[in-house]
C-alpha positions as CSV (number, residue, x, y, z in Angstrom):
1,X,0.0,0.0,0.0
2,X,1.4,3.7,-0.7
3,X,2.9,5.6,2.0
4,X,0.5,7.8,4.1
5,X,0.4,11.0,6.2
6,X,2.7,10.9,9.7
7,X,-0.7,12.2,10.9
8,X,-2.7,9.1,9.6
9,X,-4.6,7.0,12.6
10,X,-5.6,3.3,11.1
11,X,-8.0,1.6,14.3
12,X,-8.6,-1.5,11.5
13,X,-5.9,-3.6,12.7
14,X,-6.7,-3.0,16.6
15,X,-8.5,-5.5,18.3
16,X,-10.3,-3.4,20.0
17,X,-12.3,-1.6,17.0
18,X,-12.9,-5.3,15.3
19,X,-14.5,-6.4,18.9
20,X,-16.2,-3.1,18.6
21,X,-18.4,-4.6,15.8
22,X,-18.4,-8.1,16.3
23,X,-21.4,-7.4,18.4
24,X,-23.2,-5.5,15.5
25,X,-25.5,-8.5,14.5
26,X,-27.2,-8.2,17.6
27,X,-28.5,-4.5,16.6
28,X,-31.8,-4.2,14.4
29,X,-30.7,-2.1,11.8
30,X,-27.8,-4.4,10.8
31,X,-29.6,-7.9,11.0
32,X,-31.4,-5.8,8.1
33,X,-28.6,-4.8,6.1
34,X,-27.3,-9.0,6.8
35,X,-30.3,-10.0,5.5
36,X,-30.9,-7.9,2.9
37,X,-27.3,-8.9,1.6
38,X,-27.4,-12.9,1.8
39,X,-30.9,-12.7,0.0
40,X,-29.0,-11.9,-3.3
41,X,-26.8,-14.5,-2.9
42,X,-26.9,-18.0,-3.8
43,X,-24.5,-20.4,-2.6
44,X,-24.6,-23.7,-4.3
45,X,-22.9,-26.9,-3.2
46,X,-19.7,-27.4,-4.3
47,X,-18.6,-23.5,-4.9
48,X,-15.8,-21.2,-3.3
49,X,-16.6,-17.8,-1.8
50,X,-15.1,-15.0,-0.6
51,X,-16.1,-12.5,2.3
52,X,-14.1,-9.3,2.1
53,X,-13.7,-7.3,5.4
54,X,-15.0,-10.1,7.1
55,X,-15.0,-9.3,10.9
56,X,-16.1,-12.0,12.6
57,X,-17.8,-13.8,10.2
58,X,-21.1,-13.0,9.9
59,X,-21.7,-13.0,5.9
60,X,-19.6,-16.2,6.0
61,X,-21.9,-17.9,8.7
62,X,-24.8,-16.7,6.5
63,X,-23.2,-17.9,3.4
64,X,-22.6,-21.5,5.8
65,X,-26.3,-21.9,6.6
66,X,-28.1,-20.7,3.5
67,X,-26.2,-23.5,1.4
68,X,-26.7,-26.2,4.4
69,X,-22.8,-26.5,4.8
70,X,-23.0,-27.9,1.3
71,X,-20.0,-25.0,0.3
72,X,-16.8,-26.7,-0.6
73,X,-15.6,-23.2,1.2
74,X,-16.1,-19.7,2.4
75,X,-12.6,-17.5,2.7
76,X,-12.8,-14.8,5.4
77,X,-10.3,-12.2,4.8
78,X,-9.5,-8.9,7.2
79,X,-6.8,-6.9,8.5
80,X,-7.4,-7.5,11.8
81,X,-5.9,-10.6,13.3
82,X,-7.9,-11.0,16.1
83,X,-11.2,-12.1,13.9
84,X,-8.7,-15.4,13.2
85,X,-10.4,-15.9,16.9
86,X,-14.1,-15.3,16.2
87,X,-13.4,-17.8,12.8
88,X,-12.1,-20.6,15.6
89,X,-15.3,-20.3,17.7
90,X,-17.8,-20.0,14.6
91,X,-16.9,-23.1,12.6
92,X,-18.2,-24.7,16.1
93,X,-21.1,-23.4,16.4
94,X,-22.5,-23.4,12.9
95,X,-24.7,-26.2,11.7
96,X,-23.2,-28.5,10.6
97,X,-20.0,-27.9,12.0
98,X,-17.4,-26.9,9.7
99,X,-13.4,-27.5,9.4
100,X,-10.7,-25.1,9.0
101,X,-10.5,-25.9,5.2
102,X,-14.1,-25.0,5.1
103,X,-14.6,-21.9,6.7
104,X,-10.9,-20.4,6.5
105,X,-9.5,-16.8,7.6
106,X,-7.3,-15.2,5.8
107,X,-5.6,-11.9,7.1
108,X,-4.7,-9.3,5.0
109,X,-5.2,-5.2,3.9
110,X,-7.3,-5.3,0.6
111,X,-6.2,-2.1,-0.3
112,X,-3.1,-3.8,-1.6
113,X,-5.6,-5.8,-3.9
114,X,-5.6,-9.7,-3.6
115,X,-3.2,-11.4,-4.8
116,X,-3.1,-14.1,-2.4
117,X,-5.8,-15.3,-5.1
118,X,-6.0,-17.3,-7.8
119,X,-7.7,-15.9,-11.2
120,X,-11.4,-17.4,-11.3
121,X,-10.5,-18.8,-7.7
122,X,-14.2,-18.1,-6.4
123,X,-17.9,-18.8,-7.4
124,X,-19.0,-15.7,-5.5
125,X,-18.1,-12.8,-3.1
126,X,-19.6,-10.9,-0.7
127,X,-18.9,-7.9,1.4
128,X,-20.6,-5.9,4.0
129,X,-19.9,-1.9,5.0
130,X,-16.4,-3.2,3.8
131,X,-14.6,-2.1,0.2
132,X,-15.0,1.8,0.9
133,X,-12.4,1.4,3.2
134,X,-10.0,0.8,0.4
135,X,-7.3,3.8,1.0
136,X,-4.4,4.5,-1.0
137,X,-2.2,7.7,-1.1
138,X,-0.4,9.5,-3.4
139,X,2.7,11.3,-1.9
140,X,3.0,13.1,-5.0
141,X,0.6,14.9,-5.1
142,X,-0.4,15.0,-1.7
143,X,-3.9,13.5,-1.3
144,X,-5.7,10.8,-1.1
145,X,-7.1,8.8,-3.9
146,X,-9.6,6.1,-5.1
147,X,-7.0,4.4,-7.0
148,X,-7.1,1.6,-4.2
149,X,-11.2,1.6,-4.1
150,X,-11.0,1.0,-8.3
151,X,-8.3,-1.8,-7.8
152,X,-9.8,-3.6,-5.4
153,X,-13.1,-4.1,-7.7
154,X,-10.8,-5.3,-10.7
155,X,-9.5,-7.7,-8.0
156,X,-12.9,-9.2,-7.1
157,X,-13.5,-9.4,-10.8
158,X,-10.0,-11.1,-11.2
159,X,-10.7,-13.9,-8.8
160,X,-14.4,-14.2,-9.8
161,X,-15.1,-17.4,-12.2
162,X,-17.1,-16.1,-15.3
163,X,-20.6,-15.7,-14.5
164,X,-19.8,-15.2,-10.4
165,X,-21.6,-12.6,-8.2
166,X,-20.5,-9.6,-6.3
167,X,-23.2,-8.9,-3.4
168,X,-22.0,-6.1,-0.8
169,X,-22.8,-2.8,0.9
170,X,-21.2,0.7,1.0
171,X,-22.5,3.7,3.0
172,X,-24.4,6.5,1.6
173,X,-22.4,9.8,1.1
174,X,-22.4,11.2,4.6
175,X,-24.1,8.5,6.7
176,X,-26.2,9.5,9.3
177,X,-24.3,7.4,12.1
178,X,-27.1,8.9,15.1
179,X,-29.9,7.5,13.1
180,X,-28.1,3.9,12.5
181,X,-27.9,4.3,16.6
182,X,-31.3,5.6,17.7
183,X,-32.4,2.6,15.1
184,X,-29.9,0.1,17.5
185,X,-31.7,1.2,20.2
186,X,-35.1,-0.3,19.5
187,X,-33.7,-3.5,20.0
188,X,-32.3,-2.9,23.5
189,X,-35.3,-4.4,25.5
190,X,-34.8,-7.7,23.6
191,X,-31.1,-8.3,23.9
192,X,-29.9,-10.6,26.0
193,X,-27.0,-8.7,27.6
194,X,-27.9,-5.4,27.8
195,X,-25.1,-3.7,29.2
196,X,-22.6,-5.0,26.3
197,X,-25.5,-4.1,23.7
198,X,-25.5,0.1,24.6
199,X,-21.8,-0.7,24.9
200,X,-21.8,-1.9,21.3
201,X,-24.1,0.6,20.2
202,X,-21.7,3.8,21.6
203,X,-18.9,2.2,20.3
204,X,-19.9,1.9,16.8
205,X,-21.3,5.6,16.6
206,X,-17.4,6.9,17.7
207,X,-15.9,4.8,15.3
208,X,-18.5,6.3,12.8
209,X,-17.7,10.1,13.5
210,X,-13.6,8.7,12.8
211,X,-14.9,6.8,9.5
212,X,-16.6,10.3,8.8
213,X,-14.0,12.4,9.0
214,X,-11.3,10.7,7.1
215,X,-14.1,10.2,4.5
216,X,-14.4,14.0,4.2
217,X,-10.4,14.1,4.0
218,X,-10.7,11.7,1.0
219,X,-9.2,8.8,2.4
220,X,-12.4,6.9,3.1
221,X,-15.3,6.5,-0.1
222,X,-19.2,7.0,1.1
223,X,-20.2,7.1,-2.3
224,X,-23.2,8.0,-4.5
225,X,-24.7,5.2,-5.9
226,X,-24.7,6.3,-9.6
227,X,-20.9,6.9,-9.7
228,X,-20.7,3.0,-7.2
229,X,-22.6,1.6,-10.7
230,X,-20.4,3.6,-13.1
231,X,-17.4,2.1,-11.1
232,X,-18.4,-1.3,-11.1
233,X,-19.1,-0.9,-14.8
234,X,-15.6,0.2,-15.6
235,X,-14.1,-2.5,-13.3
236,X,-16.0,-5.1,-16.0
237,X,-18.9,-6.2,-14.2
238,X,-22.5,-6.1,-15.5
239,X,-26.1,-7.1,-14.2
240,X,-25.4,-4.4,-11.5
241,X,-28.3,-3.6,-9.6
242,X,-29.0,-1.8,-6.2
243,X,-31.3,-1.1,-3.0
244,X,-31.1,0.9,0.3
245,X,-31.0,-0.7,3.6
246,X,-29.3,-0.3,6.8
247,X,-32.5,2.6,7.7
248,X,-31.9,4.2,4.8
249,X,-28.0,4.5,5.6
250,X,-26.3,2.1,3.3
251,X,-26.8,0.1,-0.8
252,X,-26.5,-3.0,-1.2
253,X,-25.7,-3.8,-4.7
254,X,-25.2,-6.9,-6.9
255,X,-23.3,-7.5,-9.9
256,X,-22.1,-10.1,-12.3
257,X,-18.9,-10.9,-13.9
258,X,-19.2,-11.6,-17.4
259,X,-19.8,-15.3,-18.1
């Protein structure tokens, strides 16, 4: 990844802001956007995918249960190493169980693209509140850039088998991060640990006024939908179509690599 500013803060590696959101699929506005997301995708037995930004697995457990364990497997990648943990605990607890092979982590910065990969490596890929995150920085000039965001989706494309999906979700431009936690709230009466739920919830929101301002800098991409489409189009992809969710605060979009 290209050099950035001495000034530059990156919480994505911590463990402590990936723990942050592990708890997210507990709050009402993101089971939502989860479902929302996995009802566009449709793993069949037998195929590879890949879950970019994975956290702690939620797409992938999705992914798991929607084909009935019948996925040959389901690569997690993320920067943070500590989600290697939530991986161990979730191939437990999903049914049926899965192996390492399986359900597999894989830690590294997509901004530097994937080439851990294989071309045509993967059936399908997902992604949730994940690829806008893709930063790169030109010390040349000075500024930030979206030469990393436009990489990354000629990457997915890359490892995609002809005819494979891209389902994921983005932010809107300026996301109202209040909203997403007055919309958590609604759910406090029915979760089961309470304390760690608000905890959850206040986290999220001051990680979301940090995601805002380095999006406002030009580092981060909450972008309008139009120029998301005209993107995908130019990384190759076609069939792209889009809806809100997340209380109005995030697309999820879907798109096909040519077969």
């Amino acid at each position: 990844m290209a050099m950035t500013p001495t000034d530059t803060v990156n919480h994505w590696p911590e463990s402590k802001c990936a723990k942050a959101f592990w708890g997210q699929h507990e709050l009402p506005p993101y089971k939502r956007l989860l479902g929302d997301t996995i009802a566009w995708c449709d793993p069949r037995p037998g195929q590879r995918w890949l879950d970019l930004g994975c956290g702690c697995g939620q797409l992938t457990t999705a992914l798991w249960l929607k084909s009935q364990g019948r996925l040959r497997q389901v690569v997690g990648l993320d920067v943070a190493a500590v989600n290697a943990v939530a991986f161990e605990r979730l191939r437990d607890v999903v049914q049926p169980p899965a192996t390492a092979e399986q359900i597999a982590f894989h830690q590294a910065d997509f901004s530097s693209g994937l080439g851990s990969f294989a071309d045509s490596q993967f059936d399908g890929a997902v992604s949730g509140l994940a690829i806008q995150y893709a930063e790169s920085f030109d010390a040349d000039a000075g500024g930030w850039t979206k030469d990393a965001y436009d990489h990354l989706l000629r990457e997915v494309r890359r490892v995609l088998r002809p005819g494979g999906w891209f389902v994921f979700s983005v932010n809107v431009p300026d996301p109202a991060w209040g909203r997403v936690a007055l919309a958590a709230l609604t759910g406090l009466w029915r979760a089961p640990k309470m304390t760690r739920f608000v905890k959850n919830s206040l986290r999220m929101w001051r990680y979301g006024s940090w995601l805002s301002k380095e999006a406002r800098r030009g580092r981060f991409h909450y972008l309008p939908v139009d120029e998301i489409v005209r993107r995908l189009g130019a990384a190759g992809f076609e069939q792209i179509e889009h809806r809100l969710s997340y209380v109005k605060q995030a697309y999820v979009l879907r798109c096909q690599k040519p077969a």
